[in-house]
LOTI-119652 format. One line per field, with one value per residue (C-alpha): x, y, z; residue in three letters. Coordinates in pm, whole numbers, padded with zeros to 5 digits. Layout:
N
x (X|...)
y (Y|...)
z (Z|...)
residu (ALA|...)
This chain:
600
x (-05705|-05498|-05813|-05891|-06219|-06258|-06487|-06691|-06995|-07330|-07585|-07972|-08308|-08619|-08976|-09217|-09595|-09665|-09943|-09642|-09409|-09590|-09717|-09389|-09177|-08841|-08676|-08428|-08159|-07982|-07718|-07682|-07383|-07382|-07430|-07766|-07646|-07756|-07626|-07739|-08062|-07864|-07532|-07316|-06963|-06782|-06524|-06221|-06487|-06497|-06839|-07040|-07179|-07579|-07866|-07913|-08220|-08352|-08653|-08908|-09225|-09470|-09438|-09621|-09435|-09568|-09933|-09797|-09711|-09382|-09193|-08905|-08611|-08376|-08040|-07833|-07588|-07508|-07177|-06836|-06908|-07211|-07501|-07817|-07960|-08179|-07914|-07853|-07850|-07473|-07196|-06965|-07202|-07402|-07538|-07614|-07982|-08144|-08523|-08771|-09048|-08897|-08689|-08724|-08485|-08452|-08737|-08927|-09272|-09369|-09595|-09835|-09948|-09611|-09518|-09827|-09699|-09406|-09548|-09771|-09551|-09261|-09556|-09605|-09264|-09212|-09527|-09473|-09228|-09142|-09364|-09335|-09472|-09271|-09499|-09406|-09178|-09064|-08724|-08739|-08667|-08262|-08082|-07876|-07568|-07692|-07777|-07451|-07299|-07565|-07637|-07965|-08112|-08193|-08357|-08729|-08865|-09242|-09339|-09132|-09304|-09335|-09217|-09274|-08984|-09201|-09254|-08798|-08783|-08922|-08644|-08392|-08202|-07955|-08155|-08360|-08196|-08329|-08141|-08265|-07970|-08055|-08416|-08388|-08481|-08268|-08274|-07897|-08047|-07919|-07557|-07530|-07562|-07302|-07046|-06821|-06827|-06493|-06616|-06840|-07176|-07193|-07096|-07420|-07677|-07517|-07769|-08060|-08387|-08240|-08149|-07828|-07699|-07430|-07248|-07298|-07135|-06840|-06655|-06740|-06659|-06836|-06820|-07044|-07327|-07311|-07356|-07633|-07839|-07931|-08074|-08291|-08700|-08825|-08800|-08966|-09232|-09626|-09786|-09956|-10228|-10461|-10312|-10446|-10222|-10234|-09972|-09760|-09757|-09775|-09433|-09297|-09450|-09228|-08934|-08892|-08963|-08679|-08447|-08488|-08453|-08088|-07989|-08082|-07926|-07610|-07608|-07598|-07353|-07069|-06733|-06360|-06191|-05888|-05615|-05588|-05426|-05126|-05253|-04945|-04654|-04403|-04612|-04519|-04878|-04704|-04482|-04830|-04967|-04680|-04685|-05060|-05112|-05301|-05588|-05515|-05407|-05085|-05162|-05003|-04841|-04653|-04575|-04698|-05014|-04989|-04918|-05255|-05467|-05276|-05398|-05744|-05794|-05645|-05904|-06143|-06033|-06040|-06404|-06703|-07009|-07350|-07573|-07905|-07703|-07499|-07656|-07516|-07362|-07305|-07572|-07475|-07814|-07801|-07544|-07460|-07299|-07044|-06892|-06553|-06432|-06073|-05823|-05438|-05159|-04966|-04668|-04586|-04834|-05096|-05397|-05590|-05946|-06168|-06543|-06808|-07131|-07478|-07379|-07133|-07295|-07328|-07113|-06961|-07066|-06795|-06703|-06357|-06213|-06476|-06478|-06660|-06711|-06627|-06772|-06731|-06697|-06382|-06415|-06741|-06778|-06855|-06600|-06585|-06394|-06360|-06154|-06079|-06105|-05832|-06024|-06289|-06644|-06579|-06454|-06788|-06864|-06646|-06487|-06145|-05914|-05573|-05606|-05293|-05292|-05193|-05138|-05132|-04783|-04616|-04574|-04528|-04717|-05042|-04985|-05347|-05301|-05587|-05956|-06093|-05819|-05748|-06074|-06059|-05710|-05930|-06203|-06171|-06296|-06681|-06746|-06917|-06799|-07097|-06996|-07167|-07136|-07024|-06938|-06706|-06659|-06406|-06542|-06291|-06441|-06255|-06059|-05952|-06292|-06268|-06601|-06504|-06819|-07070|-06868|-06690|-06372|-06366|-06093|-05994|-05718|-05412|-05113|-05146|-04923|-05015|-04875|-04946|-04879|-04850|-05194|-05303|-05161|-05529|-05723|-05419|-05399|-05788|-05719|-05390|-05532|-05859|-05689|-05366|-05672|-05840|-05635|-05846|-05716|-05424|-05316|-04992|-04933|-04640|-04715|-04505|-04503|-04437|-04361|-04180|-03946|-03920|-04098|-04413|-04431|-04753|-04796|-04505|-04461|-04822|-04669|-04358|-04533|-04747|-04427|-04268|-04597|-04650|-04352|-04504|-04788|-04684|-04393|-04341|-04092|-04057|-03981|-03899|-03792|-03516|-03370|-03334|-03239|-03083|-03408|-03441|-03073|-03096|-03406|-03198|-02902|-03136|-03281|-03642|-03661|-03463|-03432|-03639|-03956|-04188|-04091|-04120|-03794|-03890|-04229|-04104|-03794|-04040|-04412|-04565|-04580|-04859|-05054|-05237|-05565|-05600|-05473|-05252|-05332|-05189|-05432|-05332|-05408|-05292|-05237|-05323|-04970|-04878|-05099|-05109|-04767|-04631|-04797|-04999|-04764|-04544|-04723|-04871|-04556|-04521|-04744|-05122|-05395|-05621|-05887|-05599|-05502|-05689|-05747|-05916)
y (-13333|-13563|-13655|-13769|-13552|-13343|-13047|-12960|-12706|-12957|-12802|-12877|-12794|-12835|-12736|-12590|-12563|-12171|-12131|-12256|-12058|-11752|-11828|-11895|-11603|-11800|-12052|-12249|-12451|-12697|-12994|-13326|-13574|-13929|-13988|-13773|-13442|-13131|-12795|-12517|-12250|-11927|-11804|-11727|-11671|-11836|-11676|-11677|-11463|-11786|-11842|-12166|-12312|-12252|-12308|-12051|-11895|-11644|-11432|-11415|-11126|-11057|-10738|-10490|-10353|-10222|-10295|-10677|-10905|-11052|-11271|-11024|-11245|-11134|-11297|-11248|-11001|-10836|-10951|-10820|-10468|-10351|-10302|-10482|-10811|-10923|-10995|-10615|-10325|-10184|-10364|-10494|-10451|-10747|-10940|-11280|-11353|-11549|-11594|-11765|-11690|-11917|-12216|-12457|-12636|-13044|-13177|-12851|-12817|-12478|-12242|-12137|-11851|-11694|-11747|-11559|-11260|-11262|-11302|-11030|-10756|-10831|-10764|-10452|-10374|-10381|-10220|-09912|-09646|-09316|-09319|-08961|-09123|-09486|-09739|-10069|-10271|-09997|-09880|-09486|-09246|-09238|-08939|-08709|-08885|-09197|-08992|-08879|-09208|-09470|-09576|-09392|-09722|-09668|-09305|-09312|-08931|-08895|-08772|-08906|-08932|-09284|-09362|-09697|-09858|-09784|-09419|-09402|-09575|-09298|-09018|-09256|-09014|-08763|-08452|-08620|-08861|-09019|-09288|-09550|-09641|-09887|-09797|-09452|-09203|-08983|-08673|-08580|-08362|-08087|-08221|-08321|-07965|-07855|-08153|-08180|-08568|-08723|-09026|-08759|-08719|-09038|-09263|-09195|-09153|-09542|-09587|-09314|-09485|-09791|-09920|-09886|-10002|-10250|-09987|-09709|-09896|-10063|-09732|-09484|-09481|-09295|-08992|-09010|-09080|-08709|-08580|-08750|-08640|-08292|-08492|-08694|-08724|-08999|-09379|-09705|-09834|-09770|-09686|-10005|-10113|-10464|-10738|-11123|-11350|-11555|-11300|-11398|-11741|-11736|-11540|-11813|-12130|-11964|-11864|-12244|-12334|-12153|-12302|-12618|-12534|-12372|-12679|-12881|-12702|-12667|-13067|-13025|-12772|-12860|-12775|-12890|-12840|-12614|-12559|-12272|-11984|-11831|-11487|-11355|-11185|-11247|-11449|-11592|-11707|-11857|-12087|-12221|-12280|-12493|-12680|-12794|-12878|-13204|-12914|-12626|-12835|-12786|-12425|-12086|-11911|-11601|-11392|-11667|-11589|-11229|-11336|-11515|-11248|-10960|-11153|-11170|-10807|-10704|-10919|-10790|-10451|-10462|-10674|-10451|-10468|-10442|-10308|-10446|-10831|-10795|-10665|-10560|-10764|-10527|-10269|-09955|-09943|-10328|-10576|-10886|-11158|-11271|-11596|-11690|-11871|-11810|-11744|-11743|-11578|-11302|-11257|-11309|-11093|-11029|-11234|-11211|-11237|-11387|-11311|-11499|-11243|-11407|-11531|-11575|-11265|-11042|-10716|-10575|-10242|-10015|-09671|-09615|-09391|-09576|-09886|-10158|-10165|-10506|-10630|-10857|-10900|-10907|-11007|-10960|-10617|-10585|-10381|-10275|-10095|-09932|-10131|-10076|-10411|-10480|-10671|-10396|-10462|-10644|-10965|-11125|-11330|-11219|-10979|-10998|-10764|-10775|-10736|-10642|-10861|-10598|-10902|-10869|-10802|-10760|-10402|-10208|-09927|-10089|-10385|-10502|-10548|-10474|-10592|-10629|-10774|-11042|-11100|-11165|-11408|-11651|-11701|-11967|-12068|-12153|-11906|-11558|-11159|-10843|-10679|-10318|-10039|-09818|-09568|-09264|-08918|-08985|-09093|-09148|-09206|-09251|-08940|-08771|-08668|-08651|-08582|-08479|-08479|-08481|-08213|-08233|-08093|-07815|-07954|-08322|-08419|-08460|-08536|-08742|-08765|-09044|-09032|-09358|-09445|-09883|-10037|-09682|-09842|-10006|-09700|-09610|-09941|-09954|-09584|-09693|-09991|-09804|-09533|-09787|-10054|-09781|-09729|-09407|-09270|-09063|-08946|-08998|-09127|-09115|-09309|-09210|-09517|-09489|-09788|-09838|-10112|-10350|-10619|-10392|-10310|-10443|-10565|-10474|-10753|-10630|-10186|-10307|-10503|-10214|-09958|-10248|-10276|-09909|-09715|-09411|-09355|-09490|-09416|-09586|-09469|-09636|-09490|-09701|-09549|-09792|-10096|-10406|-10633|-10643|-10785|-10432|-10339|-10336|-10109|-09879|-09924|-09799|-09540|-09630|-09712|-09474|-09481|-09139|-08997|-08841|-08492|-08155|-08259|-08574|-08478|-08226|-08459|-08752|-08594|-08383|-07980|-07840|-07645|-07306|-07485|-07794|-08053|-08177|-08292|-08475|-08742|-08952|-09194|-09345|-09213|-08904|-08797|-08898|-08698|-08400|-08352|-08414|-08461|-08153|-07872|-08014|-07930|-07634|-07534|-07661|-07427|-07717|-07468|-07675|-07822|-07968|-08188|-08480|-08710|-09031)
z (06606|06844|06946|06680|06632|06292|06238|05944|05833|05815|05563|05633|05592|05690|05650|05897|05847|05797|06092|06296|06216|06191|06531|06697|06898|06852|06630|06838|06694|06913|06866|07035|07088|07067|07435|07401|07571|07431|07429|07710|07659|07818|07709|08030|08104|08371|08628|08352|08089|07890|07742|07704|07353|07411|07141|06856|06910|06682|06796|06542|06527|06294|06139|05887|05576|05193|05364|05391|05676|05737|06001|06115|06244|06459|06573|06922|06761|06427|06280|06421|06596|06449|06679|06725|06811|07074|07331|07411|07087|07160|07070|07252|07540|07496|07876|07929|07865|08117|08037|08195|07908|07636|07565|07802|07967|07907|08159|08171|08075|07849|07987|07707|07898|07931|07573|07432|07684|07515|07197|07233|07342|07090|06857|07035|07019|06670|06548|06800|06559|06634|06983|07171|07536|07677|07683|07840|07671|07408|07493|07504|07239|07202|07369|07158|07223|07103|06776|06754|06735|06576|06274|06101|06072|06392|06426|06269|06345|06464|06183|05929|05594|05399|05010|04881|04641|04335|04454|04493|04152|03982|04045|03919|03643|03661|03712|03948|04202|04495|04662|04959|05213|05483|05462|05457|05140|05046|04807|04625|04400|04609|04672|04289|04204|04389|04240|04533|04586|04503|04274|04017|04052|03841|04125|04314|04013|03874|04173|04142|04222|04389|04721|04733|05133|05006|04808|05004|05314|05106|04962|05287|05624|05929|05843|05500|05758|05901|05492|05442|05660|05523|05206|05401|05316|05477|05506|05307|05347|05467|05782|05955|05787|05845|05607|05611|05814|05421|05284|05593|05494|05171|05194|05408|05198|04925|05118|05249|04865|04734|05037|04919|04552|04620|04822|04552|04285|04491|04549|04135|04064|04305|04214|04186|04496|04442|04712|04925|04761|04928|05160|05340|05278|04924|04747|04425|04231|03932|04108|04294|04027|03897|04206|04170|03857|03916|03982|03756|03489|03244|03158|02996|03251|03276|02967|02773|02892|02852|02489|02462|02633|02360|02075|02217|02320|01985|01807|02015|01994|01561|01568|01501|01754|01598|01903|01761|01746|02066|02361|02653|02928|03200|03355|03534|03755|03894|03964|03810|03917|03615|03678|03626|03335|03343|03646|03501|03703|03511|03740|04093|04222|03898|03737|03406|03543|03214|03322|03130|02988|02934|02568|02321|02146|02440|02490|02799|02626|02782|02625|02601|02875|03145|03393|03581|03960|04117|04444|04695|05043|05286|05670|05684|05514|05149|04966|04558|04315|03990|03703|03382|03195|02917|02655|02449|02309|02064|02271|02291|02543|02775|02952|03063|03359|03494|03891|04122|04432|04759|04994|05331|05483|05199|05180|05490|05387|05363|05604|05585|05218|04930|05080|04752|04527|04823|04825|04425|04514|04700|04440|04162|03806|03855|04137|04040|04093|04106|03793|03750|03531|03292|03492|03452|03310|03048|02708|02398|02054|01728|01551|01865|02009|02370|02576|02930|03180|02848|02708|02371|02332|02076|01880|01797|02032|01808|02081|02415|02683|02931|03267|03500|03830|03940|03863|03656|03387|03266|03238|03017|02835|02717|02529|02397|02227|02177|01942|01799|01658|01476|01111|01103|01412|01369|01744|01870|02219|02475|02750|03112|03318|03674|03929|04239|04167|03837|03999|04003|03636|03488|03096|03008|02736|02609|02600|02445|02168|02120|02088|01835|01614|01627|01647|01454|01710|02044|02241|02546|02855|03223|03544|03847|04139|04230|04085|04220|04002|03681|03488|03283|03244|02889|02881|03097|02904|02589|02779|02754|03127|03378|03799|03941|03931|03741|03722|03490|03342|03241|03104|02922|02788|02697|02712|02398|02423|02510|02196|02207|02021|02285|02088|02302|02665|02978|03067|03422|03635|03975|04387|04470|04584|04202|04058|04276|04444|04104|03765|03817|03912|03648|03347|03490|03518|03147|03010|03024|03067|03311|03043|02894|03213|03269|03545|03583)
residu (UNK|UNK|UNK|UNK|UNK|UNK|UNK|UNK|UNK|UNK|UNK|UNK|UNK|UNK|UNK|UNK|UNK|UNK|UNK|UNK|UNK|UNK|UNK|UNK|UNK|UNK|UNK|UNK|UNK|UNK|UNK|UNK|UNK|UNK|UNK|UNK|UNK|UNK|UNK|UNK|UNK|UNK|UNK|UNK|UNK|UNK|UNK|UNK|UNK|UNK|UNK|UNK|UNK|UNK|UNK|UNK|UNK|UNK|UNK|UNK|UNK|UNK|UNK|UNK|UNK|UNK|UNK|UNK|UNK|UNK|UNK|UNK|UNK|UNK|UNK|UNK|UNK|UNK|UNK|UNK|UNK|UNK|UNK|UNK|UNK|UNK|UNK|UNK|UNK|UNK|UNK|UNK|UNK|UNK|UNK|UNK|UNK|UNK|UNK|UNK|UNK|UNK|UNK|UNK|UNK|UNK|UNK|UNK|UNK|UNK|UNK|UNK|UNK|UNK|UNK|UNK|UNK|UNK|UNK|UNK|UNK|UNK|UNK|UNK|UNK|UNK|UNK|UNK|UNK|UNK|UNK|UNK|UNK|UNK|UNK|UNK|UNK|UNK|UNK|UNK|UNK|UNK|UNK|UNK|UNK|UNK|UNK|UNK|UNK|UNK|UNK|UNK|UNK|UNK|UNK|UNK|UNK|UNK|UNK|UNK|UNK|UNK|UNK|UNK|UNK|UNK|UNK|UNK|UNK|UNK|UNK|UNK|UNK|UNK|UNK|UNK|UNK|UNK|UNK|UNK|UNK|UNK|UNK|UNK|UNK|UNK|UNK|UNK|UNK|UNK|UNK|UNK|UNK|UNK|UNK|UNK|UNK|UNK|UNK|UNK|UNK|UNK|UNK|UNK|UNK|UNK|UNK|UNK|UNK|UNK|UNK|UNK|UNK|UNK|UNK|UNK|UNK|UNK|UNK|UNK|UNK|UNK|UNK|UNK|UNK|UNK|UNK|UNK|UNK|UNK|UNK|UNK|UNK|UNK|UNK|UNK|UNK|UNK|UNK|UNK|UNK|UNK|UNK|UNK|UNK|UNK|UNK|UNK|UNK|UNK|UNK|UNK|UNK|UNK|UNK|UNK|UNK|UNK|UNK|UNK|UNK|UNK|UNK|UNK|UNK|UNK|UNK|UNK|UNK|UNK|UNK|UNK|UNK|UNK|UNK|UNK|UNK|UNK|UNK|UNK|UNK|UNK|UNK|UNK|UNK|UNK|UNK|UNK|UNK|UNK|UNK|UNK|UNK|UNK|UNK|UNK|UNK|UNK|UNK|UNK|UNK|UNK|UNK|UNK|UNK|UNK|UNK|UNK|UNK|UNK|UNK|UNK|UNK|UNK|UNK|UNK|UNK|UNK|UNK|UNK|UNK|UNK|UNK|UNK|UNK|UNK|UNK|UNK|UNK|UNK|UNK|UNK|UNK|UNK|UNK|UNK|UNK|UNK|UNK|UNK|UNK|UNK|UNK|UNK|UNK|UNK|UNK|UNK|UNK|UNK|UNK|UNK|UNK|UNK|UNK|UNK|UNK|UNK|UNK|UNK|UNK|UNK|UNK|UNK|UNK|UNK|UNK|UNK|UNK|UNK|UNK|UNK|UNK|UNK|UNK|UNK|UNK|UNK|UNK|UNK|UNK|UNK|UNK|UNK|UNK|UNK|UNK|UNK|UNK|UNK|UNK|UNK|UNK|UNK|UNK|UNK|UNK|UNK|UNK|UNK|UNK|UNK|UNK|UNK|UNK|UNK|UNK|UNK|UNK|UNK|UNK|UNK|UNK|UNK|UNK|UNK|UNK|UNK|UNK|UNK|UNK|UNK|UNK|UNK|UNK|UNK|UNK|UNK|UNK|UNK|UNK|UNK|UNK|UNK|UNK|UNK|UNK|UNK|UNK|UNK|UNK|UNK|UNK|UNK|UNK|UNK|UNK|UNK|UNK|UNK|UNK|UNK|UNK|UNK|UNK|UNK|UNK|UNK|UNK|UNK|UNK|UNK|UNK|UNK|UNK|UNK|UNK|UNK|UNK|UNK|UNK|UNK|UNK|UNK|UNK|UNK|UNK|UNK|UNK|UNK|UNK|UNK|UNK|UNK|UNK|UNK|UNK|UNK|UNK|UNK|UNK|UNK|UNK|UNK|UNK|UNK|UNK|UNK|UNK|UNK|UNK|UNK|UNK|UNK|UNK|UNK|UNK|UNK|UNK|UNK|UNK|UNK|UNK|UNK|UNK|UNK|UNK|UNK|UNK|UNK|UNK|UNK|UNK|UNK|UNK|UNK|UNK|UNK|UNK|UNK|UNK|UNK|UNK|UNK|UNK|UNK|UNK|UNK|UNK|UNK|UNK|UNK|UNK|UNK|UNK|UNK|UNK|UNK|UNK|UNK|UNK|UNK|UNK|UNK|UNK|UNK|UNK|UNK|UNK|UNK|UNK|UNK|UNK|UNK|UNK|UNK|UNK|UNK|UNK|UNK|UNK|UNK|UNK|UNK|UNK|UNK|UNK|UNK|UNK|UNK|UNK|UNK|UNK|UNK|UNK|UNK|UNK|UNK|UNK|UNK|UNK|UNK|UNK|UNK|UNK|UNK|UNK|UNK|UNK|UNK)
């Protein structure tokens, strides 16, 4: 700064004897400067609503769980607005703590007496669920506004009944799904039956059996927390039960042990350095990687590297997979974290994500027609989402996607920008992405045989007409290649490709060689909604990319007919309003009976 101070994140550890800590009420962390002062005990706000810098002090308690003893800590506030933390449980609402029980001041003596108090009715505190009379120090049972509008982490009833994780883990198929979110159980057999949730019943039995908080809170708002709670049964866990104060710190030996394992494997693994990658507004990722080389290094870029990555997945797409020599890489019931081997920008706003598997043998072991769910997290909420990668099984090794950056500010219609894809932009070769899955309800297999929520088709589909909206286009790409790499396969394919300007089409080097190798069996034809440049003129000139949008006119000028036997259908993929203001009603109107219409 111009004071020539600089600011960093310090990293340390250290280790506590386990009667200590299990002991203890609070853990206090606290800084000094070089002329020995040290920061404040209380948090407090002066006359301008400015706050001070005071100690970190977590509140610590021993509580029961599984028939077990733990050390429950507790900070001053949950991140951003969620509620909890001992300095007041609404958010936003928080009041300066001053106590007199803990934490003494510099020069103060502790009173041993008052600590144990304190000790001994946090204890109380935390043991005490679901009480019907207000004992002292409990807070009373929340009114039925407050169950209106908080989180069911917080609402134990009386006489709620108690499943332990083993006891969840058993209803963990299809026909019988239980699921635990934030330590609640919950039984979808119910809501499953009746189909209605938008993702497919698949999305929530990926997860039968499990805990599954992180995903449950990254894909739905408020609202989902309303439907849930006609499927409750009961929460996790065991009623209170005696437990040796060993288990408590044998837990916390361990727990201190693995601390200092991950700092030393960190000091071990530490990375290149790469420079910040651009967040805002019209960014162009090619031309930053051109101008840092001296990090990225003298690579592909471009087209070129679209080139690369077509070679690749077509290998991949032509090499057999022997399931008893390549196991899987992915699993649809757990995460994994896949780390990144290759980061390459496609275009301005695009990357080719390469995603290293467990071995060179290992398979992602993806059917045809389904995807992978991606996760990370994005100011301080975790976020995922379905993708479709581009390579197939047979790339071993790997796995490889092409991911869309929505930056924020460049498009006025979503101003805030993609959470998850920006959240991709800022990671780098050497740092890891959840990968989970299969998942979906489409399933292609060779000859035309199309299985549609476990249900073959009658007939072999013979004719396809693909209709895909911006970033739809991989769902679209994976069955394209799928069917073109099998010699055995005889369907024929027109694929519709929709975008808003030609800036935004996607792989369009890797459709057009396609078209060029396979002229017979694929048919490709671009829509754009307006030009602005002249970088297409000649496809336009040609006719095989036009300004409008998708339309019954153009379906039925570019699309196959519809047949009387089902062997030809409309499969599509991209926005809602793309699908149903206008792919729908146009081939209904087109004569597709509605088995014959597809959506991913």
């Amino acid at each position: 700064t111009a004071y020539e101070k600089h600011w960093t994140w310090v990293k340390f550890s250290k280790l506590v004897e386990r009667s200590r800590l299990v002991k203890s009420s609070e853990i206090i962390c606290r800084a000094w400067d070089e002329a020995n002062n040290t920061q404040p005990r209380d948090l407090t706000w002066n006359l301008m609503g400015m706050g001070n810098n005071p100690q970190f002090r977590v509140k610590t308690s021993e509580v029961e769980f599984l028939g077990k003893r733990f050390v429950r800590c507790e900070h001053p506030t949950e991140p951003g607005t969620l509620k909890g933390g001992w300095m007041g449980h609404t958010a936003g609402e928080w009041e300066p703590v001053i106590e007199q029980l803990d934490g003494q001041r510099a020069g103060e003596e502790i009173d041993l007496t008052l600590r144990s108090a304190a000790a001994k009715q946090t204890r109380e505190i935390a043991s005490v669920v679901g009480a019907s009379n207000v004992v002292e120090g409990v807070k009373p049972p929340p009114s039925e506004e407050q169950k209106r509008t908080e989180s069911p982490i917080s609402i134990i009833p009386a006489d709620a009944k108690y499943y332990t994780e083993e006891e969840v883990a058993k209803h963990n198929s299809e026909d019988d799904c239980w699921i635990i979110v934030k330590g609640k159980v919950y039984d979808t057999n119910a809501y499953l039956k009746e189909g209605l949730h938008p993702g497919g019943n698949a999305s929530i039995t990926m997860n039968a059996g499990e805990d599954t908080t992180e995903d449950f809170e990254a894909v739905h708002s408020a609202k989902a927390w309303k439907q849930l709670e006609p499927y409750y049964i009961g929460e996790v866990g065991v009623k209170p039960s005696s437990s040796s104060l060993s288990d408590v710190t044998n837990l916390v030996a361990s727990g201190v042990g693995e601390v200092v394992k991950e700092v030393v494997e960190e000091e071990k693994n530490k990375k290149k350095v790469y420079p910040p990658t651009p967040t805002t507004g019209n960014v162009d990722l090619v031309k930053h990687w051109q101008e840092n080389k001296d990090v990225y290094g003298d690579i592909v870029l471009g087209e070129e590297a679209e080139a690369l990555a077509f070679d690749r997945m077509w290998a991949g797409a032509s090499h057999p997979v022997d399931d008893a020599k390549n196991p899987l890489g992915c699993s649809p019931k757990k995460w994994i974290p896949l780390k990144i081997e290759k980061k390459v920008p496609l275009s301005h706003d695009c990357v080719l994500l390469r995603l290293q598997l467990e071995s060179p043998e290992h398979q992602v072991g993806i059917p045809v027609g389904q995807h992978l769910y991606l996760r990370g997290e994005w100011k301080g909420r975790k976020v995922m989402r379905a993708y479709t990668p581009s390579s197939l099984n047979g790339t071993l090794g790997a796995v490889e996607f092409v991911i869309k950056i929505y930056f924020s500010g460049a498009n006025e219609s979503y101003p805030e920008g993609g959470a998850l894809t920006q959240y991709l932009n800022q990671l780098n070769e050497g740092d890891t992405i959840d990968v989970k899955g299969p998942i979906g309800h489409i399933v292609y297999e060779n000859g035309g045989k199309l299985i549609i929520d476990k249900k073959v088709r009658a007939n072999p589909v013979k004719k396809m007409t693909l209709m895909g909206g911006g970033t739809g286009v991989a769902p679209m790409l994976q069955l394209i290649v799928a069917i073109l790499s099998d010699p055995t396969d005889e369907t024929e394919i027109v694929f519709i490709y929709a975008n808003k300007s030609e800036k935004d089409v996607l792989l369009k080097y890797t459709l057009d060689r396609l078209e060029r190798e396979h002229p017979k069996r694929f048919r490709m034809h671009y829509l754009i909604s307006k030009a602005v440049d002249k970088s297409y003129e000649s496809d336009i000139a040609k006719g095989r990319m036009q300004v409008g949008r998708i339309s019954k006119k153009i379906i039925g000028l570019h699309g196959f007919d519809t047949s009387k036997d089902g062997t030809s259908v409309a499969v599509m993929c991209g926005p809602p309003a793309f699908e149903e203001d206008a792919c729908i009603p146009a081939l209904k109107e087109l004569g597709f009976m509605d088995e014959d219409i597809i959506r991913y």
